[in-house]
C-alpha positions as CSV (number, residue, x, y, z in Angstrom):
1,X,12.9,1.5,-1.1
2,X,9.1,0.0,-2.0
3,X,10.4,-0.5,-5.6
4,X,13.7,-1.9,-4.8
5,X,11.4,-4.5,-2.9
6,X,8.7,-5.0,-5.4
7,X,11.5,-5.4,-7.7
8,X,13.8,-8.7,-6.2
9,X,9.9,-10.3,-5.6
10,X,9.4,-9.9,-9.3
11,X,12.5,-11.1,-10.2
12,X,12.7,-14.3,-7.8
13,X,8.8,-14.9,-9.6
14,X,9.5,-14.6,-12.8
15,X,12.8,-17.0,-12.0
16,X,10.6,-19.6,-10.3
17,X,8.1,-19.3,-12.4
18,X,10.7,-20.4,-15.4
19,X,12.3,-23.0,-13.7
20,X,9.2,-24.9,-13.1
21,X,8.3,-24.8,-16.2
22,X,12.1,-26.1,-17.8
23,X,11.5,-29.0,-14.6
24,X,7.9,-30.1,-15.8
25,X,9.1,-29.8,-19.9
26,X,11.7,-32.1,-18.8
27,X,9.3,-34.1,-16.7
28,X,11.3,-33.6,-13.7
29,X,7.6,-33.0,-11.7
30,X,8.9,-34.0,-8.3
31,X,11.6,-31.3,-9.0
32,X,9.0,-28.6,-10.2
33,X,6.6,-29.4,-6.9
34,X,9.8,-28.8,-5.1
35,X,10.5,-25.9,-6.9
36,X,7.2,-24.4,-6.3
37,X,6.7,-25.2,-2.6
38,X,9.9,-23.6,-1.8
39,X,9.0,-20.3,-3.7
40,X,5.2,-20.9,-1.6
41,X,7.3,-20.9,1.3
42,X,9.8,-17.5,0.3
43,X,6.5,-16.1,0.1
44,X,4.2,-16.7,3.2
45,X,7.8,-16.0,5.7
46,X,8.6,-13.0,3.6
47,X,4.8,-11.5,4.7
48,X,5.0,-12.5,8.4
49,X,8.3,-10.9,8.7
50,X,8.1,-7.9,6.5
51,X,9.9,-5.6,8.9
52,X,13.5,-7.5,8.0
53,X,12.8,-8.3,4.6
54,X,16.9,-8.6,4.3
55,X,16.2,-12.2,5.8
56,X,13.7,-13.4,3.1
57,X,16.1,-12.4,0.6
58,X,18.7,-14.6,-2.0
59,X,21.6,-12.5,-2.3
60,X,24.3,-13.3,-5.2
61,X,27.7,-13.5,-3.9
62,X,29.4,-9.5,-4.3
63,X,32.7,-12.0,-5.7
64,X,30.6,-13.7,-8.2
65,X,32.6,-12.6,-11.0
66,X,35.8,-13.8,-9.6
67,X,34.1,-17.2,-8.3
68,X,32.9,-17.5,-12.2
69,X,36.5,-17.1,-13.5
70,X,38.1,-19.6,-11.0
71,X,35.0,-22.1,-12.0
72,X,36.1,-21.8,-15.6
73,X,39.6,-22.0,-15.3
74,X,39.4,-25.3,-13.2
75,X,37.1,-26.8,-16.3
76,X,39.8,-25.8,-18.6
């Protein structure tokens, strides 16, 4: 179960850590800091509570694929 952990922490970094970096090559800094200080904050509440790491945790929708399709059909 560690590496499942370790795992969505590396993810949710390495996504963070791209975003600000598409926000500050667009100049969008006040996005970026936001951007940053809510990852800070993932961070320091998913080490106080490491017992119920499920609360610290983004979860994609299980429907996502059928939310997608719906998206795209309404463009269309």
């Amino acid at each position: 179960m560690e590496n499942f952990h370790r795992r969505r922490i590396d993810i949710a970094t390495c996504w963070a850590s791209n975003r600000i970096t598409v926000m500050d090559s667009l100049e969008k800094y006040e996005d970026s800091y936001a951007i940053a200080e809510e990852f800070r904050e993932w961070i320091v509440n998913m080490g106080q509570e490491s017992s119920n790491f499920s609360n610290c945790v983004l979860n994609f929708p299980k429907n996502l694929n059928k939310l997608l399709d719906k998206k795209i059909r309404e463009e269309n």
